[in-house]
ZABAMI-973317 format. One record per residue: residue number from 0; residue in one letter; y, z, x of N, C-alpha, C in turn. Coordinates in nm, 2 decimals. Example, Ala and Ser with C-alpha at 12.3 -4.5 7.8 and 13.67 -1.06 7.14 Angstrom:
// residues 2
ATOM,0,A,-0.57,0.78,1.32,-0.45,0.78,1.23,-0.33,0.78,1.32
ATOM,1,S,-0.22,0.71,1.28,-0.11,0.71,1.37,0.00,0.79,1.29
This chain:
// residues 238
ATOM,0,X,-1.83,-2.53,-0.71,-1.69,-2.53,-0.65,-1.70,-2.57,-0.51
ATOM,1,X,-1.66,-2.64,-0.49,-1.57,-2.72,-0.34,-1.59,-2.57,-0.22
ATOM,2,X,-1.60,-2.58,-0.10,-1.61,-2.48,-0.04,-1.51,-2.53,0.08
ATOM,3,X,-1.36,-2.49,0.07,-1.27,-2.52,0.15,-1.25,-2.47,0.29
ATOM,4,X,-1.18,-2.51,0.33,-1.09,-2.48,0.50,-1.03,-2.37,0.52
ATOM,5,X,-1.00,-2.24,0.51,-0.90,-2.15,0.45,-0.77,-2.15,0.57
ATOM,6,X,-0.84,-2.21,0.68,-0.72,-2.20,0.78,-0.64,-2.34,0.74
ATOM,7,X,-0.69,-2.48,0.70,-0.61,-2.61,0.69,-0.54,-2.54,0.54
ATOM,8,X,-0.57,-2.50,0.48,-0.52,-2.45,0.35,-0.39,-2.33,0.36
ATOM,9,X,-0.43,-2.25,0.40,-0.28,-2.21,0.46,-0.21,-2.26,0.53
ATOM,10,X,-0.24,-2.34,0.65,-0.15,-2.44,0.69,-0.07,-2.50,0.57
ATOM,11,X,-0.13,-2.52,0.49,-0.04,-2.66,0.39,0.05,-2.60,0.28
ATOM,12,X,0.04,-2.44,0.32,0.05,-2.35,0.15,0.21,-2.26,0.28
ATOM,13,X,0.34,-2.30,0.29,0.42,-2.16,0.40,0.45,-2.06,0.33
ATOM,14,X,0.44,-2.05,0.19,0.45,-1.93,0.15,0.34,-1.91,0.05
ATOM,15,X,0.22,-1.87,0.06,0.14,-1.85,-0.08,0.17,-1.68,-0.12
ATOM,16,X,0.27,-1.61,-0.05,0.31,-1.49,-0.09,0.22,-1.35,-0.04
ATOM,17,X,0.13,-1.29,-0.11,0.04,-1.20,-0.07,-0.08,-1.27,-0.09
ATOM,18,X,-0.21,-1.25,0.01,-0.32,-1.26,-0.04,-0.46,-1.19,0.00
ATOM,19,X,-0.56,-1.21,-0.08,-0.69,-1.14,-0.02,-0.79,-1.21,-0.06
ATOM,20,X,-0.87,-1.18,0.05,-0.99,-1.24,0.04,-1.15,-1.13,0.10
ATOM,21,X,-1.17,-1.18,0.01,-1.32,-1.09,0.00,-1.46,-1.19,0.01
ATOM,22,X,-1.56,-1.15,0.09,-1.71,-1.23,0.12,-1.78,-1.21,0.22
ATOM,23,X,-1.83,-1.26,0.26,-1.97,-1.24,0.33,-2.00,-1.30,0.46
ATOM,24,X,-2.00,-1.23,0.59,-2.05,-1.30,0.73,-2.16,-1.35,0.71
ATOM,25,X,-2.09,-1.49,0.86,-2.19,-1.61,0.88,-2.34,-1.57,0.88
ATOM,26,X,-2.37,-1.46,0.91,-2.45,-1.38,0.99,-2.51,-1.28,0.84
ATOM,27,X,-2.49,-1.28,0.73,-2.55,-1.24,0.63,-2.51,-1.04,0.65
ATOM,28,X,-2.43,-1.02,0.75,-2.47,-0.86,0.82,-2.39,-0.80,0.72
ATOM,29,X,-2.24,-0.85,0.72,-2.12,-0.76,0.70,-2.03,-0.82,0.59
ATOM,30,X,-2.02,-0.73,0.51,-1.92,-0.77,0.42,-1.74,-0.77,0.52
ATOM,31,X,-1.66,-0.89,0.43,-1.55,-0.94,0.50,-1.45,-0.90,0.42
ATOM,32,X,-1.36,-0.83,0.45,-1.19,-0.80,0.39,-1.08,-0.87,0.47
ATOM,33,X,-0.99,-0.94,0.38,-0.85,-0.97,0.48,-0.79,-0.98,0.35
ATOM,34,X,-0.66,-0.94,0.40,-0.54,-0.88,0.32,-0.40,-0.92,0.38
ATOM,35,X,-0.35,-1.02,0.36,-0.19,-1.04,0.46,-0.06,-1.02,0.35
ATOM,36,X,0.02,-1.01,0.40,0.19,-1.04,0.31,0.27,-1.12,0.38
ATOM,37,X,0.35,-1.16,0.31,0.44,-1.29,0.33,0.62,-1.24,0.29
ATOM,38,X,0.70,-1.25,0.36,0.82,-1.23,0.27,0.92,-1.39,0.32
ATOM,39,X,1.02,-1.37,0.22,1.12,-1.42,0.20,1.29,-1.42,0.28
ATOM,40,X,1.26,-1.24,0.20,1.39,-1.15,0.21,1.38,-1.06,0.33
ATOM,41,X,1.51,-1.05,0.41,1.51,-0.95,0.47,1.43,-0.84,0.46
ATOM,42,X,1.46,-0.76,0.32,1.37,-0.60,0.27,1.19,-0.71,0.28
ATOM,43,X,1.16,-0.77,0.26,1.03,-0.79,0.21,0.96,-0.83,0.41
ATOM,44,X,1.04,-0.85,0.48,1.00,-0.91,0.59,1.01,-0.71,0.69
ATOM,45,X,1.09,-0.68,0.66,1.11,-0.54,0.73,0.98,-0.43,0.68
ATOM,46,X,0.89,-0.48,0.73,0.72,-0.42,0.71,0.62,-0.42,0.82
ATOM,47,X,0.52,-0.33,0.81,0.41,-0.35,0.91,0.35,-0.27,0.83
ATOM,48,X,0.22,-0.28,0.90,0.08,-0.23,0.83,0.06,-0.11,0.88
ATOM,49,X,0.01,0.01,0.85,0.00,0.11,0.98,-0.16,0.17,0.88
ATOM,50,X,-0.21,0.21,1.03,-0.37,0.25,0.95,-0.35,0.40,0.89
ATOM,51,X,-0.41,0.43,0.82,-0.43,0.58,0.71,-0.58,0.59,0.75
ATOM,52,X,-0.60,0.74,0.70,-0.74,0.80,0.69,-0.85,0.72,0.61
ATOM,53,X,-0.77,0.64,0.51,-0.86,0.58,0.42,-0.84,0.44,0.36
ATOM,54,X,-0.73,0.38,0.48,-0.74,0.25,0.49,-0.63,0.18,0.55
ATOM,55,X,-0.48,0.15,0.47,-0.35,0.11,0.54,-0.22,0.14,0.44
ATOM,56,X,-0.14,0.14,0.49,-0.05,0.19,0.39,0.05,0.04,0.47
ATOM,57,X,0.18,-0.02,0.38,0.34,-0.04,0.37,0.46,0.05,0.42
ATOM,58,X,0.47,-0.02,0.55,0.58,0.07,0.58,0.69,0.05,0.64
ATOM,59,X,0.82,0.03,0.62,0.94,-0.02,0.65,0.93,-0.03,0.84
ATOM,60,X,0.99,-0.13,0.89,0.97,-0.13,1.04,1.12,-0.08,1.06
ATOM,61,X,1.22,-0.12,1.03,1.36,-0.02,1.05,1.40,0.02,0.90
ATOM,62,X,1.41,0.19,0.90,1.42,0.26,0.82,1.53,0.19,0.76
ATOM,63,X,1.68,0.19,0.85,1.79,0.18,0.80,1.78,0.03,0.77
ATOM,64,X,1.70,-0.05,0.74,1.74,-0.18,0.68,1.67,-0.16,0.52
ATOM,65,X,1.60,-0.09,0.52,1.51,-0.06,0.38,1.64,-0.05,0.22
ATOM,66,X,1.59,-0.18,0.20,1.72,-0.17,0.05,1.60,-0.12,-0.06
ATOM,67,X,1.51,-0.18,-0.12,1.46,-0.14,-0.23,1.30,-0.11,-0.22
ATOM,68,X,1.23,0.01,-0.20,1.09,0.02,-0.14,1.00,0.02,-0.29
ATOM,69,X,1.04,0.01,-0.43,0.93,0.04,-0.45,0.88,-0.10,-0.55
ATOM,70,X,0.88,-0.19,-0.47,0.75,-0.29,-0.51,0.70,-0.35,-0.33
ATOM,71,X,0.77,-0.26,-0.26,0.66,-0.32,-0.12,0.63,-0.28,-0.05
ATOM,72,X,0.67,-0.08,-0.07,0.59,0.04,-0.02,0.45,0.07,-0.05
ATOM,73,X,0.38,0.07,-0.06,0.23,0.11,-0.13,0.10,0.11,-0.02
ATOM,74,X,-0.01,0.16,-0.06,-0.11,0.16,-0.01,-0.22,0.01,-0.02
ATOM,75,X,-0.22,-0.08,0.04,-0.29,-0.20,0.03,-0.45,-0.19,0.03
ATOM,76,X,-0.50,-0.09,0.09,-0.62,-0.07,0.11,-0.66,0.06,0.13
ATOM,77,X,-0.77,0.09,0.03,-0.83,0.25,0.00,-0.98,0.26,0.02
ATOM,78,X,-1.06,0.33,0.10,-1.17,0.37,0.10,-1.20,0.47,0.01
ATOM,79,X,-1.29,0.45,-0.07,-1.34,0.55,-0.13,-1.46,0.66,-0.09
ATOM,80,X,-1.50,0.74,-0.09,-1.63,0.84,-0.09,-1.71,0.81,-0.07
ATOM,81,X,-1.75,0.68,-0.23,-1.84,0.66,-0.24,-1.90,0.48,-0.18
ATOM,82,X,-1.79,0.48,-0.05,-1.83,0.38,0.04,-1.77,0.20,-0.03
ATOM,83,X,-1.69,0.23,-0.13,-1.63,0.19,-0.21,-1.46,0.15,-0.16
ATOM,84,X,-1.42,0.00,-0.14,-1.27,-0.03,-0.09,-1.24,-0.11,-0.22
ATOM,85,X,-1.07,-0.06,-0.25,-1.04,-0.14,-0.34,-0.92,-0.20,-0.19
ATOM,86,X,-0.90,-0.30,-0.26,-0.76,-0.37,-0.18,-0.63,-0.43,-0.27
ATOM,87,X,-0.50,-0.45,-0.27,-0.44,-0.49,-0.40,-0.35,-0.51,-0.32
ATOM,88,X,-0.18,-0.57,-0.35,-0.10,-0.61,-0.34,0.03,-0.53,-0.42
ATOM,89,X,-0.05,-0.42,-0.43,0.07,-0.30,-0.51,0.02,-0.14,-0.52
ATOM,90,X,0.11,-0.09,-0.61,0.07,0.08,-0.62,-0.08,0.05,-0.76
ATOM,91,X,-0.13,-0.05,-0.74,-0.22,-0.09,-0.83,-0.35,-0.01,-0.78
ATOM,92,X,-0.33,-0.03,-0.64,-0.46,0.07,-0.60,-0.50,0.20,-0.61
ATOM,93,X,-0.37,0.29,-0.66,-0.40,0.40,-0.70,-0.47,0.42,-0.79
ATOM,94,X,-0.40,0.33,-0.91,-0.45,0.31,-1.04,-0.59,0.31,-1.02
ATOM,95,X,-0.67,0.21,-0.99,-0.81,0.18,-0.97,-0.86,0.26,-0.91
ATOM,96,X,-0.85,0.33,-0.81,-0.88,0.43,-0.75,-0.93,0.60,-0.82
ATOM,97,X,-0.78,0.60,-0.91,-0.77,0.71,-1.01,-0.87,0.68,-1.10
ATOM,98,X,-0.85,0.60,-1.17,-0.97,0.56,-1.31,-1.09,0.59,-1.27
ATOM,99,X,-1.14,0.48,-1.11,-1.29,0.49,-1.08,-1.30,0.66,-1.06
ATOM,100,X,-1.27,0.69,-1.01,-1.29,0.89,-0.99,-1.29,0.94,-1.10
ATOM,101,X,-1.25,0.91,-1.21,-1.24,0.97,-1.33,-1.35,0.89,-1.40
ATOM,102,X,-1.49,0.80,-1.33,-1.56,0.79,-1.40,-1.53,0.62,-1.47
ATOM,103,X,-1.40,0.58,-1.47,-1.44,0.40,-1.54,-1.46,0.33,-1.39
ATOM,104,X,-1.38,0.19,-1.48,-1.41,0.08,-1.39,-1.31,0.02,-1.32
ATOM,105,X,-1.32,-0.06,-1.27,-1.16,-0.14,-1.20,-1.09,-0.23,-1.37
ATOM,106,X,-1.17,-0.31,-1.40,-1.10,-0.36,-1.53,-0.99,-0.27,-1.65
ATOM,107,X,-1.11,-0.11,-1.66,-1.00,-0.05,-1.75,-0.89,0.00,-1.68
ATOM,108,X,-0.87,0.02,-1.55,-0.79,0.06,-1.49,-0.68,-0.03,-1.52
ATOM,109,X,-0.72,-0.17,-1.48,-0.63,-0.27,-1.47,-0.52,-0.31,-1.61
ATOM,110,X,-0.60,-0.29,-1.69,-0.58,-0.30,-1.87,-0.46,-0.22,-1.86
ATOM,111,X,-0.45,-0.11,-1.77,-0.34,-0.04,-1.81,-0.19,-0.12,-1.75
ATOM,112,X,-0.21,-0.18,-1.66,-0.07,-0.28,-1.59,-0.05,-0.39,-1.62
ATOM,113,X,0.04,-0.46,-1.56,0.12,-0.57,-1.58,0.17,-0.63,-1.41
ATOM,114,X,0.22,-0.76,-1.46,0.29,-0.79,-1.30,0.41,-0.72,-1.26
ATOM,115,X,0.42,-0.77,-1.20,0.55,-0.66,-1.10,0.69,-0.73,-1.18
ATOM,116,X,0.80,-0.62,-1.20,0.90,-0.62,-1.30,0.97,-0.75,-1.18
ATOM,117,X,0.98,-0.84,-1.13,1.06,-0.89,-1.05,1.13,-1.08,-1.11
ATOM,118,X,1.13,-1.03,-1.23,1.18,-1.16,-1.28,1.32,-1.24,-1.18
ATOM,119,X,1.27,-1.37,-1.21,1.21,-1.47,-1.30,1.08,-1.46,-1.22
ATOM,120,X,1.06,-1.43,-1.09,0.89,-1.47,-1.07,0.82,-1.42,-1.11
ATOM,121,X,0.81,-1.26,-1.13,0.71,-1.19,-1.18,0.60,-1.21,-1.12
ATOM,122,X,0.61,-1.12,-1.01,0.49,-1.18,-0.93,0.38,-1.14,-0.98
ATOM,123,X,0.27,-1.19,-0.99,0.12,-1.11,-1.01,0.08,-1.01,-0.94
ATOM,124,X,0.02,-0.96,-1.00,-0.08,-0.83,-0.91,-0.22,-0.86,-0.91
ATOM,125,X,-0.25,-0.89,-0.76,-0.41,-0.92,-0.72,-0.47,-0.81,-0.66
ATOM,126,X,-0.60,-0.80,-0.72,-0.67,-0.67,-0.68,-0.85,-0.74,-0.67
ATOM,127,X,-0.87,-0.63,-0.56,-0.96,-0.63,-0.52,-1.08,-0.56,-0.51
ATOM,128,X,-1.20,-0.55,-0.51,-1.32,-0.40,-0.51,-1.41,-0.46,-0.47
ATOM,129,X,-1.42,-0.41,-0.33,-1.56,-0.43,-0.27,-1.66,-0.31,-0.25
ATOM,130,X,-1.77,-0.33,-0.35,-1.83,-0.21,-0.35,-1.96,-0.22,-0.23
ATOM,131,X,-2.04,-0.09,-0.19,-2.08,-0.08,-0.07,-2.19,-0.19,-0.05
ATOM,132,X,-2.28,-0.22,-0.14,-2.40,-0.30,-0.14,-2.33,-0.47,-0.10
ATOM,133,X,-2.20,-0.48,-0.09,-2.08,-0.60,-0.09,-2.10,-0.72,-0.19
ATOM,134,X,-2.10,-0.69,-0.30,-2.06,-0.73,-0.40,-1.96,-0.69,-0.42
ATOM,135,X,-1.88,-0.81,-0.49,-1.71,-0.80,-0.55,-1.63,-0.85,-0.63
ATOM,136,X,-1.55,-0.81,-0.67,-1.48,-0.84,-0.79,-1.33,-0.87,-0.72
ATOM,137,X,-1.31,-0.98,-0.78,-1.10,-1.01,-0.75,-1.05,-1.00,-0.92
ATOM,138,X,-0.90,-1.02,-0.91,-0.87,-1.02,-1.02,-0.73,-1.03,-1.02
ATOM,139,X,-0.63,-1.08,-1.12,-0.52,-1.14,-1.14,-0.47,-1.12,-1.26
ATOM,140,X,-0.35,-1.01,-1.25,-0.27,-0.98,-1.38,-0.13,-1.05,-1.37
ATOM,141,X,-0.09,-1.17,-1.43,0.04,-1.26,-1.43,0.03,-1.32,-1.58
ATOM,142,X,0.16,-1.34,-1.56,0.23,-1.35,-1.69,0.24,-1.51,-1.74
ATOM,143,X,0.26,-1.53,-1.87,0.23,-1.64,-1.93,0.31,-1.79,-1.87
ATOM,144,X,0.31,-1.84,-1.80,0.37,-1.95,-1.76,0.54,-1.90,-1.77
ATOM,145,X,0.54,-1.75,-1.64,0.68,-1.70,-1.68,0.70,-1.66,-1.74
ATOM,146,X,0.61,-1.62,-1.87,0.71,-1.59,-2.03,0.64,-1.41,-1.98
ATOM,147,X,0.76,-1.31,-1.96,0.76,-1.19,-1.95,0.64,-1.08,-2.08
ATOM,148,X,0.69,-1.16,-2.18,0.60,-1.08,-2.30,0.46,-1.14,-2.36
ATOM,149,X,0.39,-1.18,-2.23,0.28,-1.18,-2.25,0.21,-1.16,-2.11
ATOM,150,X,0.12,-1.09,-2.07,0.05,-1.07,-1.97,-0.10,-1.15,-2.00
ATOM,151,X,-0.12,-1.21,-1.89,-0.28,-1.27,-1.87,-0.34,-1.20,-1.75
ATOM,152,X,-0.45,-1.12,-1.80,-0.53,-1.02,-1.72,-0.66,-1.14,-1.70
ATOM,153,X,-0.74,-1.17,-1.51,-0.79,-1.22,-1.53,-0.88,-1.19,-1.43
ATOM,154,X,-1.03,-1.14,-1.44,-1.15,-1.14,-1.38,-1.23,-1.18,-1.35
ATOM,155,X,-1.27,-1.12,-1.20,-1.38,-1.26,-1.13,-1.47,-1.15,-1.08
ATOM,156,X,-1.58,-1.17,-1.11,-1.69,-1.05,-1.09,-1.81,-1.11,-0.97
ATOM,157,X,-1.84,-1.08,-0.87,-1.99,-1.18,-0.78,-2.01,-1.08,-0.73
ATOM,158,X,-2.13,-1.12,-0.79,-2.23,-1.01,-0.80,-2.39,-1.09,-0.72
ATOM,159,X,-2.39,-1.17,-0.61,-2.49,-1.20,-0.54,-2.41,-1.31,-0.46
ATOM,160,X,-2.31,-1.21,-0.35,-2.25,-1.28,-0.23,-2.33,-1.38,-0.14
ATOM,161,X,-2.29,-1.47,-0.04,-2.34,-1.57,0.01,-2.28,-1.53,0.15
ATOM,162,X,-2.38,-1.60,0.25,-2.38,-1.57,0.37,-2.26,-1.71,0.43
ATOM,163,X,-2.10,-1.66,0.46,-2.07,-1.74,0.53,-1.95,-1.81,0.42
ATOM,164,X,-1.95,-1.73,0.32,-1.86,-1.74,0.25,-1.78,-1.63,0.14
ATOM,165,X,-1.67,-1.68,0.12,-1.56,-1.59,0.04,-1.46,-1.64,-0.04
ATOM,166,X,-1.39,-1.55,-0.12,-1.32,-1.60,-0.23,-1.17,-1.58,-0.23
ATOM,167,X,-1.10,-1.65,-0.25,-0.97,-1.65,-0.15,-0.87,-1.62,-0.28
ATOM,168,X,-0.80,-1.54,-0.32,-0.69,-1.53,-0.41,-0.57,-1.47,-0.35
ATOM,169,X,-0.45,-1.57,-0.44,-0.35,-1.52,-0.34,-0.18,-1.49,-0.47
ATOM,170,X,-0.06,-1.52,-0.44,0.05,-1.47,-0.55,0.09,-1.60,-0.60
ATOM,171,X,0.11,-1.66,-0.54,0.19,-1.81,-0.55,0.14,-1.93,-0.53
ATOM,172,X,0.15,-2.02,-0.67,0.09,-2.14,-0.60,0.11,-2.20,-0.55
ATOM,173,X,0.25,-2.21,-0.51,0.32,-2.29,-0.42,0.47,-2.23,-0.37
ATOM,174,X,0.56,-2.30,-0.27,0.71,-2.22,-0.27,0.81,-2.33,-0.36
ATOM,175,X,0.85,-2.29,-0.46,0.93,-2.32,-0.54,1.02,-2.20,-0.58
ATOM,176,X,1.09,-2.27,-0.70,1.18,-2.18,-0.78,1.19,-2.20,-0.91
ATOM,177,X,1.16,-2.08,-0.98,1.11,-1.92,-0.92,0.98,-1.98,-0.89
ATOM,178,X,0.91,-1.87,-0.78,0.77,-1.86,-0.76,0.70,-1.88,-0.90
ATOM,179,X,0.61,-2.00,-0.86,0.51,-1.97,-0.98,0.38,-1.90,-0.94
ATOM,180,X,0.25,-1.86,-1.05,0.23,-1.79,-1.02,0.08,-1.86,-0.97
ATOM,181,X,-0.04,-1.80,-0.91,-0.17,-1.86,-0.85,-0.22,-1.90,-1.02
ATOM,182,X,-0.27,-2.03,-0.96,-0.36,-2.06,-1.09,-0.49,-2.10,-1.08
ATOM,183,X,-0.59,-2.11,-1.16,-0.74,-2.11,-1.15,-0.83,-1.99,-1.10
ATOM,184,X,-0.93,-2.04,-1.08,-1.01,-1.94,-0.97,-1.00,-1.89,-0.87
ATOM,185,X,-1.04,-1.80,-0.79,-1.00,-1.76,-0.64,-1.09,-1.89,-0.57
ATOM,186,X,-1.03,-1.94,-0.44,-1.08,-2.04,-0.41,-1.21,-1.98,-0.32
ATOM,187,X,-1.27,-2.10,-0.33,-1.42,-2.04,-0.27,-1.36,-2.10,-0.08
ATOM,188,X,-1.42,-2.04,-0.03,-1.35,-2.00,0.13,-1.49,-2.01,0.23
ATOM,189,X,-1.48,-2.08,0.32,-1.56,-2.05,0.45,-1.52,-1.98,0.57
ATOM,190,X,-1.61,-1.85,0.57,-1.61,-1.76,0.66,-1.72,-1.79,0.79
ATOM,191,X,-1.64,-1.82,0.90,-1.75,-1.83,1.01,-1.74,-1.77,1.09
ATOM,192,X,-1.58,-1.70,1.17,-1.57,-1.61,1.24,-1.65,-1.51,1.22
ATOM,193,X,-1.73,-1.46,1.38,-1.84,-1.35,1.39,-1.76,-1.27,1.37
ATOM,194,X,-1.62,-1.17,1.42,-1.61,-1.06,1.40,-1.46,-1.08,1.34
ATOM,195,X,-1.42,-0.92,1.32,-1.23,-0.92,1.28,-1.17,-0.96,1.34
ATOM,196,X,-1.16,-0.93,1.51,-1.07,-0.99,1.57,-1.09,-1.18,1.56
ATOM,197,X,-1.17,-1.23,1.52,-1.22,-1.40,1.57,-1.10,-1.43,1.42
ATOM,198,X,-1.15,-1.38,1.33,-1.10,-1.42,1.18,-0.97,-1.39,1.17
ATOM,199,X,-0.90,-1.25,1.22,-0.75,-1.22,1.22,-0.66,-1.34,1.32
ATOM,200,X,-0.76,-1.38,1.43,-0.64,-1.47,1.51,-0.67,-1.60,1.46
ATOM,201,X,-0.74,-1.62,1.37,-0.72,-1.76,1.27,-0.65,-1.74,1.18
ATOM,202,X,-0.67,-1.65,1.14,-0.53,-1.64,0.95,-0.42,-1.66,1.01
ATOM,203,X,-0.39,-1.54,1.15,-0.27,-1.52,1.17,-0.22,-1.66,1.25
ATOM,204,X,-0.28,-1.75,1.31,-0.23,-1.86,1.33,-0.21,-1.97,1.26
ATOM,205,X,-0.20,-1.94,1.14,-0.22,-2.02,1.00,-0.15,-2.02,0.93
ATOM,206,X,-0.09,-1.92,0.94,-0.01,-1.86,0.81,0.09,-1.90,0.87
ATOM,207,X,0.21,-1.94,0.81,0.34,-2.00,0.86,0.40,-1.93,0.94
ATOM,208,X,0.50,-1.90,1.03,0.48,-1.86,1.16,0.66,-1.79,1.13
ATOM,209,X,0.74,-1.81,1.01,0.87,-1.77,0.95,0.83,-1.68,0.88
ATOM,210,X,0.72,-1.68,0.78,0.68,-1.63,0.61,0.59,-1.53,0.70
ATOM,211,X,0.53,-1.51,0.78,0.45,-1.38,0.77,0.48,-1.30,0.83
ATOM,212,X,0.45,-1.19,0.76,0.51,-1.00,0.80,0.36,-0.95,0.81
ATOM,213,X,0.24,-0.94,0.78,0.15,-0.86,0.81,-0.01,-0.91,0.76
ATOM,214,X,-0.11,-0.84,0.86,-0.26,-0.90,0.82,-0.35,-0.79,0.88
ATOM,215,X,-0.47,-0.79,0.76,-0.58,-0.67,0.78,-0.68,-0.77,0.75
ATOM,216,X,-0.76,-0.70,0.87,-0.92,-0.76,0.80,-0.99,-0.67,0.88
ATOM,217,X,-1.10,-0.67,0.81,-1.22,-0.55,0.82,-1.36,-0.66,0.83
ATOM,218,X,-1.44,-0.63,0.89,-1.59,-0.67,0.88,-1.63,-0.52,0.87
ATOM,219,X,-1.74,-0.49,0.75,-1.82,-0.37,0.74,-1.92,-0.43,0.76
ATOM,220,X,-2.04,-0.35,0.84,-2.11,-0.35,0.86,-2.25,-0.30,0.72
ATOM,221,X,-2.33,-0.39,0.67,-2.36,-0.31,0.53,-2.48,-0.23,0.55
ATOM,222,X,-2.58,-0.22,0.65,-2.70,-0.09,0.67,-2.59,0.00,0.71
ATOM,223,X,-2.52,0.00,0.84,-2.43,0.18,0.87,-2.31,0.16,0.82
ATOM,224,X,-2.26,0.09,0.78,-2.12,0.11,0.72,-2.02,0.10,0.86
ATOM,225,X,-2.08,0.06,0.96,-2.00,0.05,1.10,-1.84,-0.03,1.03
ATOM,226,X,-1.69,0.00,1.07,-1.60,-0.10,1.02,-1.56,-0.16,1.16
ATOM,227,X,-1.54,-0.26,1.15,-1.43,-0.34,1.26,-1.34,-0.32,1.23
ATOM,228,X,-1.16,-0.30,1.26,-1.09,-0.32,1.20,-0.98,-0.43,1.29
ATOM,229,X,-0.87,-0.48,1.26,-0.81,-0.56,1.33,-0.69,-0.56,1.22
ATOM,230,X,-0.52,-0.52,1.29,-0.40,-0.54,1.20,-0.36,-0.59,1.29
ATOM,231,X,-0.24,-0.67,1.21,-0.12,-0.77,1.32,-0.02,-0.74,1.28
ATOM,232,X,0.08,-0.70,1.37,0.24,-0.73,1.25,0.29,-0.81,1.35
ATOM,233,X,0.38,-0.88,1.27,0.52,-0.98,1.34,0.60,-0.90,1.38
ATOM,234,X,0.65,-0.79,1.35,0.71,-0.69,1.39,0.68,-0.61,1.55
ATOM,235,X,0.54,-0.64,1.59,0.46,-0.56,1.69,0.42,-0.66,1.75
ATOM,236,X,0.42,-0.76,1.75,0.36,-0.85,1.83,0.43,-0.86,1.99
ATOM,237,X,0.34,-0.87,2.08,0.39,-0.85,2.21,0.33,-0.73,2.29
């Protein structure tokens, strides 16, 4: 697979909707997380990222403009215990969160959902697991070419990361109507930025400059588990 541009690529994409990307510094050290959202709508643009104990949570930036919170309230990013981050684009991360503690995996967790009730787009739900040795899994639950009564559950497992690269999955494959949904594989991505801050002020100047509401990225560090962190909002900028 082709090993693309991720910043000329968002350039060319102004709404690819939510996305994340998971892989591996230039520098072989640190595993890579970045996580942004995109809206549309009023309610979907009235957001910021705010940091939690155990990663980031969704959170209205004016209370009183908040019409419908529950497909864009949620927890985006969770640390686990066992040095274990899932990342997702919904209340999906509980799910995966809950299952793994209870002993499964991210897949049977996933088996239990669907995309987000938001017809006609139906957006997908992309989820992420970066476990501590930084190996990772993405994955993509969307519906049949729009058709509501069928879901396509779809997994991507790497399991022997590369130095200097990552895998880019995102909601939409383009801005149309209705949104359709990402197709193929997660794209294979080049990571060169040395730290979070180098990589956050490339996405964020990338990402269409109307369409984005928020961006996370982490470099872990994988002998101490040291994290970088770095969030932006459009909302907070300044």
């Amino acid at each position: 697979m082709k090993t693309i541009d991720l910043n000329a690529y968002l350039s060319q994409h102004p709404y690819p909707g939510r996305g994340i990307v998971l892989g591996r510094s230039a520098d072989n050290q640190k595993a890579v997380i970045a996580y942004f959202i995109m809206g549309r709508s009023e309610n979907s643009r009235n957001r910021v990222f705010e940091e939690t104990e155990d990663g980031i949570r969704t959170k209205a930036f004016d209370e009183s403009k908040m019409v419908d919170p529950s497909l864009i309230i949620y927890h985006p990013v969770r640390k686990l215990d066992n040095g274990m981050v899932i990342v997702t684009n919904g209340d999906q991360t509980d799910t995966i969160r809950d299952h793994i503690l209870a002993g499964h995996c991210y897949r049977h967790a996933l088996n239990t959902r669907e995309f987000e009730p938001d017809g006609p787009n139906y957006t997908p739900r992309i989820s992420g697991v970066l476990k501590p040795d930084g190996t990772y899994n993405l994955s993509i639950l969307k519906s049949l070419d729009g058709n509501p009564a069928c879901c396509c559950r779809c997994f991507f497992e790497y399991d022997a990361p590369q130095a200097c690269v990552g895998h880019f999955i995102h909601t939409y494959q383009e801005n149309a109507e209705p949104l359709p949904s990402f197709e193929g594989e997660p794209r294979r991505v080049a990571i060169t930025a040395p730290d979070a801050k180098a990589l956050a002020d490339e996405l964020w100047a990338h990402l269409n400059s109307e369409n984005k509401v928020s961006l996370f990225v982490q470099y872990i560090d994988l002998a101490s588990g040291a994290r970088d962190t770095v969030i932006r909002n459009k909302h907070q900028e300044g």
